[in-house]
PASEBA-1860 file (N, C-alpha, C; in nm, 3 decimals):
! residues 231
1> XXXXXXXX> -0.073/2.401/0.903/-0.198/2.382/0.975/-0.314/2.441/0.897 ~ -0.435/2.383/0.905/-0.565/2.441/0.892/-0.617/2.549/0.906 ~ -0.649/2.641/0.839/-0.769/2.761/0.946/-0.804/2.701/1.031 ~ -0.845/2.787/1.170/-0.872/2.757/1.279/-0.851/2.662/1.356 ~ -0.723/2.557/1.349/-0.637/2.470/1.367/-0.615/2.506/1.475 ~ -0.590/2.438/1.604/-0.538/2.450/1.791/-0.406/2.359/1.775 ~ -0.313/2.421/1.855/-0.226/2.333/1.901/-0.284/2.140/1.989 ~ -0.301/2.051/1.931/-0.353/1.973/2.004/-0.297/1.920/2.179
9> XXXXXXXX> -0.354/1.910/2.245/-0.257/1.817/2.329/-0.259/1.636/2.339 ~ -0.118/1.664/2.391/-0.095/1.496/2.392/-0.238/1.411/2.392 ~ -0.299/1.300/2.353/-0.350/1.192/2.348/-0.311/1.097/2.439 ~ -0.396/1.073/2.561/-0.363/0.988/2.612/-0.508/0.896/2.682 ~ -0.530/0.793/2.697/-0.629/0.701/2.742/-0.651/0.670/2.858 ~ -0.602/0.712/2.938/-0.617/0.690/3.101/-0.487/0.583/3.151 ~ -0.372/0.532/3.075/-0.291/0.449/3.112/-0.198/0.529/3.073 ~ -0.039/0.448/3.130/0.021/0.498/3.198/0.193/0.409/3.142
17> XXXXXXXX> 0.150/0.302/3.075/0.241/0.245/2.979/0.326/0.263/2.866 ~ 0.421/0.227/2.821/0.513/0.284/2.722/0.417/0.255/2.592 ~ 0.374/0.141/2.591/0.264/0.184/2.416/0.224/0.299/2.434 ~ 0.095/0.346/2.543/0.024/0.441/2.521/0.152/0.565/2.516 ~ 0.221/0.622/2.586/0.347/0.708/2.563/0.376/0.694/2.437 ~ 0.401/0.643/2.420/0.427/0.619/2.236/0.349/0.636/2.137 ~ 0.191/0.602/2.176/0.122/0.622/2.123/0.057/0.806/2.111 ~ 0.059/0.835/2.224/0.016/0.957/2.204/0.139/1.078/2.153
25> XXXXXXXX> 0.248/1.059/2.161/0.349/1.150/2.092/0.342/1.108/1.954 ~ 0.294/1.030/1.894/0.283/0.991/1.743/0.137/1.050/1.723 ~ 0.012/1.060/1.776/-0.077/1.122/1.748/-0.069/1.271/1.737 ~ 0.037/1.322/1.898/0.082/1.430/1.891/0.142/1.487/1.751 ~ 0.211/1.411/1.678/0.307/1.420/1.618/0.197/1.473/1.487 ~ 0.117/1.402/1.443/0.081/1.340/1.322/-0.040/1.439/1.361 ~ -0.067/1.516/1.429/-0.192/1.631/1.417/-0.150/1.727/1.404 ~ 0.030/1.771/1.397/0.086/1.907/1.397/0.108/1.876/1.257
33> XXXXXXXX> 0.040/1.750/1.163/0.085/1.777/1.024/0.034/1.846/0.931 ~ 0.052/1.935/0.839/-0.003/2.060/0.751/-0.113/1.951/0.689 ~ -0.241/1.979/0.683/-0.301/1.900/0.586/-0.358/1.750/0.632 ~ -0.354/1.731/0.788/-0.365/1.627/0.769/-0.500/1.598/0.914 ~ -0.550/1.470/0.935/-0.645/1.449/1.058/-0.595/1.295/1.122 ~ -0.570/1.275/1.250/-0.524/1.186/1.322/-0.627/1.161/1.381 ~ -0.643/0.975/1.441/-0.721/0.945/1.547/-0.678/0.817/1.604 ~ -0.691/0.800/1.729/-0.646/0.670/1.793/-0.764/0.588/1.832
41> XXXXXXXX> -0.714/0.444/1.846/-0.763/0.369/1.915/-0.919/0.376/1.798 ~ -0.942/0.374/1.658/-1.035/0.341/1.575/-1.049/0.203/1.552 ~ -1.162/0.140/1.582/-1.211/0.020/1.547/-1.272/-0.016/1.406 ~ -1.238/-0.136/1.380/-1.191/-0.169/1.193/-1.212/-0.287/1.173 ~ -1.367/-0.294/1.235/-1.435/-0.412/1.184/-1.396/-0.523/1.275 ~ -1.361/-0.518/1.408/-1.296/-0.602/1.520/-1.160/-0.573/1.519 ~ -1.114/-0.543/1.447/-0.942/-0.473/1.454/-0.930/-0.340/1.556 ~ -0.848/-0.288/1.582/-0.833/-0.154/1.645/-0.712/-0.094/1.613
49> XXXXXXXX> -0.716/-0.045/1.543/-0.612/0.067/1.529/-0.543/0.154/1.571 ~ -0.397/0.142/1.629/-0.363/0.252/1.734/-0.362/0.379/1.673 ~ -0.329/0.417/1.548/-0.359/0.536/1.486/-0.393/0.549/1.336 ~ -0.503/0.620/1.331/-0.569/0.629/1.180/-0.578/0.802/1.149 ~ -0.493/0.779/1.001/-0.461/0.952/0.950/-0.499/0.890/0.840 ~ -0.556/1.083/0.782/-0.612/1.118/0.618/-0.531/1.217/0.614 ~ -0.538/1.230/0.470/-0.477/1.370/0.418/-0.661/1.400/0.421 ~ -0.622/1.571/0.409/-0.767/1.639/0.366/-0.686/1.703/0.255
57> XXXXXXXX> -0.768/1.677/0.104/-0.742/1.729/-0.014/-0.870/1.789/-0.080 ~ -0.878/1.904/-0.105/-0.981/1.982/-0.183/-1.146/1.931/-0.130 ~ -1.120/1.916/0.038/-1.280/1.867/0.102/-1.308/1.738/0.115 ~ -1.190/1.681/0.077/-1.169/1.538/0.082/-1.148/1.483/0.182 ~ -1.151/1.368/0.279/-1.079/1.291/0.310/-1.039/1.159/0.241 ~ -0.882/1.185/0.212/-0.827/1.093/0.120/-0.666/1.017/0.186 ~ -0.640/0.898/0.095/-0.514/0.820/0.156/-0.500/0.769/0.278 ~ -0.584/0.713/0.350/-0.591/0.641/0.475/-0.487/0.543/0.515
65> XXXXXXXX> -0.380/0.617/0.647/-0.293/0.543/0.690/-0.286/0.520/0.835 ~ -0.283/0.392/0.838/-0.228/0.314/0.965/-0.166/0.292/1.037 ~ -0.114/0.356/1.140/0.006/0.284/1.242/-0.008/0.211/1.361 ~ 0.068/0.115/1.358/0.075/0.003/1.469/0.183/0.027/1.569 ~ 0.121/0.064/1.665/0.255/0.077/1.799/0.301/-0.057/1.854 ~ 0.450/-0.063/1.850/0.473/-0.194/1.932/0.629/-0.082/2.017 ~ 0.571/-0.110/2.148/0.671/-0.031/2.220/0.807/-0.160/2.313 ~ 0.731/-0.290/2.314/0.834/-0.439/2.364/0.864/-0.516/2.244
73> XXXXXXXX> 0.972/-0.573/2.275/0.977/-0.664/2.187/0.901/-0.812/2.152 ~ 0.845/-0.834/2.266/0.762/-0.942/2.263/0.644/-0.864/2.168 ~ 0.562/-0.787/2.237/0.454/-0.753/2.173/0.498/-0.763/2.025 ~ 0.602/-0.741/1.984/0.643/-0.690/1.824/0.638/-0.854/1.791 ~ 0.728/-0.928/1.792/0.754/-1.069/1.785/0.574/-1.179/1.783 ~ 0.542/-1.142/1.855/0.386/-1.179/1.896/0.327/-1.173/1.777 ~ 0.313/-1.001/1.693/0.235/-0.970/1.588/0.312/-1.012/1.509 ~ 0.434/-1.072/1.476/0.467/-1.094/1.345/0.438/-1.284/1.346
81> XXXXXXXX> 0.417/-1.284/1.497/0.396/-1.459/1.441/0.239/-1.442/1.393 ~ 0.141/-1.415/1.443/0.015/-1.395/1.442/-0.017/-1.365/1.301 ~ 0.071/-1.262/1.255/0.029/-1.200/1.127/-0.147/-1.098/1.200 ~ -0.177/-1.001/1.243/-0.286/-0.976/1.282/-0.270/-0.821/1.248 ~ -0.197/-0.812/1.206/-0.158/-0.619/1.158/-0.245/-0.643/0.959 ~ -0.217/-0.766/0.953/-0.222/-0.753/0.782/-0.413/-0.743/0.781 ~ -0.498/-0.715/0.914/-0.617/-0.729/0.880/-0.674/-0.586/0.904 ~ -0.548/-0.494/0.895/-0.553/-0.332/0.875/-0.545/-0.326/0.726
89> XXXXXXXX> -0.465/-0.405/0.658/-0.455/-0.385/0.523/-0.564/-0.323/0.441 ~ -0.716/-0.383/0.441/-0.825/-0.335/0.386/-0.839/-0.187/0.383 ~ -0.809/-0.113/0.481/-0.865/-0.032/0.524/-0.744/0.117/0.533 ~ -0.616/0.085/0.464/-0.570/0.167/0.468/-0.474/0.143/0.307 ~ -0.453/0.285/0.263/-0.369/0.312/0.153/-0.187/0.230/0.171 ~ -0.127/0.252/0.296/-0.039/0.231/0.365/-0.039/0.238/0.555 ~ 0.060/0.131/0.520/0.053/0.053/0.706/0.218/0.105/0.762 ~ 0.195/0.134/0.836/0.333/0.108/0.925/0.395/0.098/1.041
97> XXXXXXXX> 0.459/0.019/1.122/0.466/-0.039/1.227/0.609/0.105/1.326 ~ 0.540/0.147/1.437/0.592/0.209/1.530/0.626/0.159/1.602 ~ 0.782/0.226/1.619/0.861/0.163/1.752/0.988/0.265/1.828 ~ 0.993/0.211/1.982/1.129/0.292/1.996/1.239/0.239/1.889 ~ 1.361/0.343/1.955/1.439/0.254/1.896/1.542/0.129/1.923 ~ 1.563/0.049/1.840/1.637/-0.058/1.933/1.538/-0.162/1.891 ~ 1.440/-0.148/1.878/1.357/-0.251/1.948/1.350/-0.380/1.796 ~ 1.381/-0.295/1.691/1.348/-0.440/1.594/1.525/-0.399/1.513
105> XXXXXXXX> 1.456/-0.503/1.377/1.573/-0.468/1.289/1.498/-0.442/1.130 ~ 1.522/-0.321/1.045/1.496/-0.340/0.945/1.450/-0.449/0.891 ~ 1.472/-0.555/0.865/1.496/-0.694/0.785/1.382/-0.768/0.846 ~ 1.328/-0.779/1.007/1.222/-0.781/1.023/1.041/-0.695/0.979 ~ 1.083/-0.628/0.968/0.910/-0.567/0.952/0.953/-0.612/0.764 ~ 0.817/-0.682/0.761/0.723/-0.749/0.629/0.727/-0.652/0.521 ~ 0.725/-0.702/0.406/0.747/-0.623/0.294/0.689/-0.473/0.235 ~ 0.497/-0.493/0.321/0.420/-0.420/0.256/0.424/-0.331/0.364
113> XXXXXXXX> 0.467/-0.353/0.434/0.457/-0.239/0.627/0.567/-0.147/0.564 ~ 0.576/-0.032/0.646/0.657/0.105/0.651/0.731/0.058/0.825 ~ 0.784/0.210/0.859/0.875/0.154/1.011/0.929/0.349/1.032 ~ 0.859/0.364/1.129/0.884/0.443/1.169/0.947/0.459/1.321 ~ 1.041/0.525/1.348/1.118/0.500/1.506/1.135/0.610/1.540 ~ 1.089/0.587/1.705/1.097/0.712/1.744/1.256/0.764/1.816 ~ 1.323/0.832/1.806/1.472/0.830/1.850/1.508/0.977/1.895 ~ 1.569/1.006/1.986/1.596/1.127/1.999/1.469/1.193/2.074
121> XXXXXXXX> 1.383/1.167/2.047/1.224/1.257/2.046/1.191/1.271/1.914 ~ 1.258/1.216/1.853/1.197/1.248/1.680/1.180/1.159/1.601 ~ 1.044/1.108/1.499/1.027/1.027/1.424/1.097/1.000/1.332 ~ 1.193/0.901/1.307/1.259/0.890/1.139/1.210/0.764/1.084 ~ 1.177/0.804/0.968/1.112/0.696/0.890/1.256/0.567/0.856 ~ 1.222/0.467/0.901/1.328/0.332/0.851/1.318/0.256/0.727 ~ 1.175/0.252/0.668/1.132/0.167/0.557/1.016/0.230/0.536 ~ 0.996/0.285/0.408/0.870/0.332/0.349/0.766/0.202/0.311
129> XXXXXXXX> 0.635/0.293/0.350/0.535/0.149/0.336/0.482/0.145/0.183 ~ 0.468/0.037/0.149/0.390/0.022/0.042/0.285/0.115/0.020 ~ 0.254/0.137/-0.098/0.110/0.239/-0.164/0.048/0.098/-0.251 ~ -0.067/0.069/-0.171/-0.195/-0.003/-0.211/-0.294/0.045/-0.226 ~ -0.427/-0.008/-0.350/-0.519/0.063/-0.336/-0.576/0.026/-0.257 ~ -0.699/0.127/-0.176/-0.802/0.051/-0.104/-0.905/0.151/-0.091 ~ -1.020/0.047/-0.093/-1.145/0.084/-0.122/-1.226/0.149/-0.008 ~ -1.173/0.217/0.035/-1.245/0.254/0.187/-1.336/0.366/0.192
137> XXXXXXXX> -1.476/0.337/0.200/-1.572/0.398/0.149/-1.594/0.524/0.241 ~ -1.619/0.625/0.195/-1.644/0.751/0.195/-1.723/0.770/0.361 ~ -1.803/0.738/0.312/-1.888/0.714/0.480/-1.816/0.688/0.586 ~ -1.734/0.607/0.567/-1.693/0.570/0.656/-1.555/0.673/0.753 ~ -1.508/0.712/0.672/-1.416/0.850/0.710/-1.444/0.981/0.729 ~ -1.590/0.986/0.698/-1.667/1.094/0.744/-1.708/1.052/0.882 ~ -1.739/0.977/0.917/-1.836/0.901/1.011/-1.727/0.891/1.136 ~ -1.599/0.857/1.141/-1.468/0.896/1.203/-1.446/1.016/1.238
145> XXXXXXXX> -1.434/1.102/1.124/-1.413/1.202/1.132/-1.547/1.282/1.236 ~ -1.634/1.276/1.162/-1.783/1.327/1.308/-1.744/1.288/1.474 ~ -1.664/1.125/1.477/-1.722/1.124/1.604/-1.609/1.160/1.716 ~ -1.517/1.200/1.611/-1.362/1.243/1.679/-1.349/1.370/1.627 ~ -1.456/1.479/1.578/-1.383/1.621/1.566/-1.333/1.627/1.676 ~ -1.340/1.658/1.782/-1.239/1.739/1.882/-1.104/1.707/1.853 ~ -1.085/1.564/1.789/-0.937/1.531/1.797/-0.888/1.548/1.648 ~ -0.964/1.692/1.553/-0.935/1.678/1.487/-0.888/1.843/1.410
153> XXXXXXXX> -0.770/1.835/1.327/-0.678/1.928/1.304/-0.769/2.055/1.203 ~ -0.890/2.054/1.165/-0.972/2.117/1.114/-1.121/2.141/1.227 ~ -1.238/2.253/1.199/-1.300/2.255/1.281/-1.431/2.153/1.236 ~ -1.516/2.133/1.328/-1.638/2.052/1.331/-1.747/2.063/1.249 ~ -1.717/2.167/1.218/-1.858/2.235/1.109/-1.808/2.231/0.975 ~ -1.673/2.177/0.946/-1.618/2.182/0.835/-1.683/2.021/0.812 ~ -1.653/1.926/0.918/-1.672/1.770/0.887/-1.805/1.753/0.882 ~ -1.904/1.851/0.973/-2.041/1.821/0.968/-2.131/1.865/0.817
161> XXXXXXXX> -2.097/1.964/0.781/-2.101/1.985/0.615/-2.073/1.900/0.559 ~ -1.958/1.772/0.535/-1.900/1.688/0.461/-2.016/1.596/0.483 ~ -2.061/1.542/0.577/-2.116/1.481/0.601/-2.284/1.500/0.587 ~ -2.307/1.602/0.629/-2.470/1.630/0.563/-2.499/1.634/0.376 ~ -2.373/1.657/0.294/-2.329/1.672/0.142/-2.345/1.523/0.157 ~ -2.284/1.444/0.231/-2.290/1.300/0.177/-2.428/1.250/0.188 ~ -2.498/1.260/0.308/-2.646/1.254/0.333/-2.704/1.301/0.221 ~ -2.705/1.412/0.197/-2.762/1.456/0.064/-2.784/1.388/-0.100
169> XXXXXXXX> -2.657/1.349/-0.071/-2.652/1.302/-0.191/-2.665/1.121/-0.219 ~ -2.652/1.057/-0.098/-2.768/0.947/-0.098/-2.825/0.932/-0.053 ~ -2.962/1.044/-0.048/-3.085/1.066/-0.094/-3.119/1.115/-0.204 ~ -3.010/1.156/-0.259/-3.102/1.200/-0.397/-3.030/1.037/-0.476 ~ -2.932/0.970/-0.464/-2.920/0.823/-0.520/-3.021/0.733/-0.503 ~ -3.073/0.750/-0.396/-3.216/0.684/-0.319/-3.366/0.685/-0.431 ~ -3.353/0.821/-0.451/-3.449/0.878/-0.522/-3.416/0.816/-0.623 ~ -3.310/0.862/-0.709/-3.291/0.870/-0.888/-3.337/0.623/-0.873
177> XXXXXXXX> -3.305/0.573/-0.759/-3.323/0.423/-0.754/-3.471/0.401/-0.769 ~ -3.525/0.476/-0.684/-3.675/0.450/-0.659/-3.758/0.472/-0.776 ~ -3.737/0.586/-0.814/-3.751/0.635/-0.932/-3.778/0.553/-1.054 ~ -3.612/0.489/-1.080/-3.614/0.409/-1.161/-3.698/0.268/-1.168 ~ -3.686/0.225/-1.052/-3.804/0.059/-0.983/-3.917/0.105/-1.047 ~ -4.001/0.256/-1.002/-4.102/0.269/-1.015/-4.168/0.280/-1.184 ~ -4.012/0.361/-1.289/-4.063/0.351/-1.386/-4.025/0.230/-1.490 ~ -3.930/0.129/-1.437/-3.952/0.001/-1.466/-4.032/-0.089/-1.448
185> XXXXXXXX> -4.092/-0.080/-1.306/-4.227/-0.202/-1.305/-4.366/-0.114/-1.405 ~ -4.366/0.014/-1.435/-4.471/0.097/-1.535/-4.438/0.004/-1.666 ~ -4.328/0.017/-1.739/-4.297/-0.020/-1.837/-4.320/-0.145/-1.909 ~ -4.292/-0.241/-1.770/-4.349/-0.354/-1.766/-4.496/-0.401/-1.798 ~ -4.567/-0.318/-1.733/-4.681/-0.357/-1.716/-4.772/-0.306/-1.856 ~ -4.712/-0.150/-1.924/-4.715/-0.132/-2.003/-4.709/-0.257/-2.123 ~ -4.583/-0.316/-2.154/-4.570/-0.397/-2.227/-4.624/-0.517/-2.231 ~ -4.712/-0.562/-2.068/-4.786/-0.660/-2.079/-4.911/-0.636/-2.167
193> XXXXXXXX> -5.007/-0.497/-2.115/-5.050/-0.490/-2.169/-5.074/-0.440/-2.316 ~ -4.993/-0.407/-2.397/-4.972/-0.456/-2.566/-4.946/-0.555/-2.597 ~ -4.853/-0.675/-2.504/-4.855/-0.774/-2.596/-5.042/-0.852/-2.564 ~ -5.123/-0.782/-2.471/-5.227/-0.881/-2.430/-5.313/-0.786/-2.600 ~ -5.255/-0.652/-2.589/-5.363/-0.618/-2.736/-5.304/-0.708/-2.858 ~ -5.147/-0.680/-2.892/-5.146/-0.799/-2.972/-5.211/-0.934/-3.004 ~ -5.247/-0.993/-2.911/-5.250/-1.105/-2.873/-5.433/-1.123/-2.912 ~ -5.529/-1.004/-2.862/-5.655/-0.992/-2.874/-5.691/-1.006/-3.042
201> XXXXXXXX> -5.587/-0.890/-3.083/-5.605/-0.825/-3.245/-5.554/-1.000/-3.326 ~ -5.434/-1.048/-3.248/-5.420/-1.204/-3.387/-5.510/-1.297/-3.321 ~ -5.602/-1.258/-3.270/-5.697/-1.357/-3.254/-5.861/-1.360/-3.333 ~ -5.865/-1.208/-3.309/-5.940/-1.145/-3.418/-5.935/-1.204/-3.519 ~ -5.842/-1.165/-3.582/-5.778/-1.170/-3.699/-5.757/-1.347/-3.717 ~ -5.797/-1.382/-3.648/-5.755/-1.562/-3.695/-5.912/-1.588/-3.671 ~ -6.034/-1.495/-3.621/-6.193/-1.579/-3.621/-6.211/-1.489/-3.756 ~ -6.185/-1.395/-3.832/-6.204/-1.365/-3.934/-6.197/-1.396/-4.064
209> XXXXXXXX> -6.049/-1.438/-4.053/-6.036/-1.549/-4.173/-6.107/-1.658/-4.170 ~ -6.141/-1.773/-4.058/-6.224/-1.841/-4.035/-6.322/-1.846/-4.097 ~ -6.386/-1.714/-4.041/-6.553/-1.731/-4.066/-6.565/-1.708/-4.238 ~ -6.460/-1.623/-4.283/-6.476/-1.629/-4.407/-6.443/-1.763/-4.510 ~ -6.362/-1.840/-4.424/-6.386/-1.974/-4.487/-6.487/-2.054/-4.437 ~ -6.518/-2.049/-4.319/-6.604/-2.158/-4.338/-6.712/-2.091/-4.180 ~ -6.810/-2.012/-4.200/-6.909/-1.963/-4.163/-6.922/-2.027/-4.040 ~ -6.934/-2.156/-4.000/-6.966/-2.189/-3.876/-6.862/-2.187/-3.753
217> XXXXXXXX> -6.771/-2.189/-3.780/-6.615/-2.188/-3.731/-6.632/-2.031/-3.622 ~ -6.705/-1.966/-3.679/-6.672/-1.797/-3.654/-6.706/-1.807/-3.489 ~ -6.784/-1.922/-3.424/-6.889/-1.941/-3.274/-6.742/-2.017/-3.243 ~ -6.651/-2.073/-3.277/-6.581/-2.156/-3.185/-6.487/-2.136/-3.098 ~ -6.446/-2.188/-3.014/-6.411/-2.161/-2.817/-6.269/-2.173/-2.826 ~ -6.217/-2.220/-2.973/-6.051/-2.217/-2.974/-5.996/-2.094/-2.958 ~ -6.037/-1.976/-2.980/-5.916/-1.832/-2.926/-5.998/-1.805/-2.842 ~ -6.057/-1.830/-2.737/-6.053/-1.788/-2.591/-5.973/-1.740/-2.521
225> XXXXXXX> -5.878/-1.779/-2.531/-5.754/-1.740/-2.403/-5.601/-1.698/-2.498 ~ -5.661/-1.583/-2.544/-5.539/-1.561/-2.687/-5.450/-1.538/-2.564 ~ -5.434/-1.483/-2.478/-5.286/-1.484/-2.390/-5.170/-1.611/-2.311 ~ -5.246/-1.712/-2.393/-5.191/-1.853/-2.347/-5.057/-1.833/-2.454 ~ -5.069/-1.770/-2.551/-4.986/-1.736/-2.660/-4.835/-1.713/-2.568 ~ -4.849/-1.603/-2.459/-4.756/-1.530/-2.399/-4.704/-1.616/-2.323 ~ -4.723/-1.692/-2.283/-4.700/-1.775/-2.184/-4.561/-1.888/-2.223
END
C-alpha cells in the first residue's frame, strides 16, 4: 500500500445484482494492490468500463488496464457476438474479461483478452492478456484520477499536484507555441521587407545604367512597381 493508503470499502452502485457483486469485490480486490489505483463504471468515449486500474510508477500514472465483468452466461455470449469489449482496446495497455466460475471455457475468451475467475473468494488468473501499446494521453488519467480520489489507493493532494504540474506545463507549451507564431509571422515580415529593399536597390540600379546609356530613359515609368518582381 501507499503512504496514507485506507483500507477501501466494497464498491458498490446502489444495485443489488451478481455483476455489481462481482464487480465490487474485484474493485475491492484491485485497490488492496501495492502500487496500484482502481475505478469503476469509467466512461471511454461512449464505452463504460466496469473497472479501470494504473500502476503509479515514480508519479506516474502508467499501464492502463481494463476489466469486463460478465457474471451470466448470456451476458458473456452477447459480448462475444457483438464484439463491443474490443472498443476498450484503445484505451488500455491490457483487457480482461471477469467471471465466476463455471461460467465460460478457456478456448472461448479472444486472443488479445486476459480471464480472470473468481473461485473460492479468490481471483485466479486463467489466460494472461495481451501487452499492447496504447496511447492514452496523460490528461486523461489524471483527470480520472481527480474525479475519483476518494476511490483512490493514494491521497488527493498527491493527484491534485499531478495535475496542476500538468496544467503547468501546458502553459508553458502554450507559451513556447505562441511565442514561436509570434516570432515567425516577425520574420516574415522581416523578409518581406528586404526582399521589397532588394527589389528598390535592382531597380535603382537598372535607371542607372539606363540613364548612362541613353539620358532620356532615366524619366521612364517602367520600374515603378519593382515589387511586381516578387510576385
Amino acid at each position: 500500500m501507499m503512504p496514507g493508503q485506507t483500507q477501501p470499502e466494497p464498491y458498490h452502485y446502489g444495485r443489488s445484482t451478481a455483476h455489481d457483486d462481482l464487480q465490487a469485490t474485484l474493485l475491492h480486490w484491485l485497490a488492496n494492490q501495492s502500487g496500484r489505483a482502481a475505478w469503476g463504471e469509467i466512461d471511454l468515449d461512449g464505452a463504460r468500463a466496469d473497472a479501470y486500474a494504473v500502476e503509479i510508477v515514480r508519479r506516474k500514472l502508467v499501464n492502463p488496464h481494463i476489466y469486463e465483468v460478465k457474471a451470466a452466461r448470456s451476458d458473456f455470449t452477447g459480448e462475444m457476438r457483438t464484439g463491443k469489449w474490443r472498443k476498450y482496446l484503445p484505451w488500455c495497455c491490457r483487457f480482461d474479461f471477469v467471471t465466476p466460475a463455471g461460467l465460460c471455457e478457456r478456448s472461448e475468451i479472444p486472443e488479445e483478452a486476459g480471464w480472470l475467475v473468481l473461485e473460492d473468494g479468490n481471483f485466479r488468473r486463467r489466460k494472461r492478456a495481451q501487452v499492447r501499446e496504447a496511447s492514452v494521453p496523460d490528461w486523461f488519467l489524471l483527470r480520472v484520477a481527480l474525479h475519483r480520489a476518494p476511490h483512490m489507493p493514494v491521497g488527493r493532494a498527491w493527484v491534485e499536484r499531478q495535475w496542476i504540474d500538468h496544467i503547468r506545463s501546458k502553459r508553458r507549451l502554450g507559451a513556447e507555441v505562441a511565442n514561436f507564431i509570434r516570432n515567425k509571422a516577425k520574420a516574415h515580415a522581416e523578409l518581406y521587407q528586404m526582399k521589397a529593399r532588394v527589389a528598390d536597390l535592382r531597380a535603382e540600379f537598372y535607371r542607372l545604367k539606363a540613364a548612362e546609356a541613353h539620358p532620356d530613359f532615366a524619366t521612364s515609368d517602367l520600374f515603378e512597381n519593382p515589387l511586381e518582381e516578387l510576385k
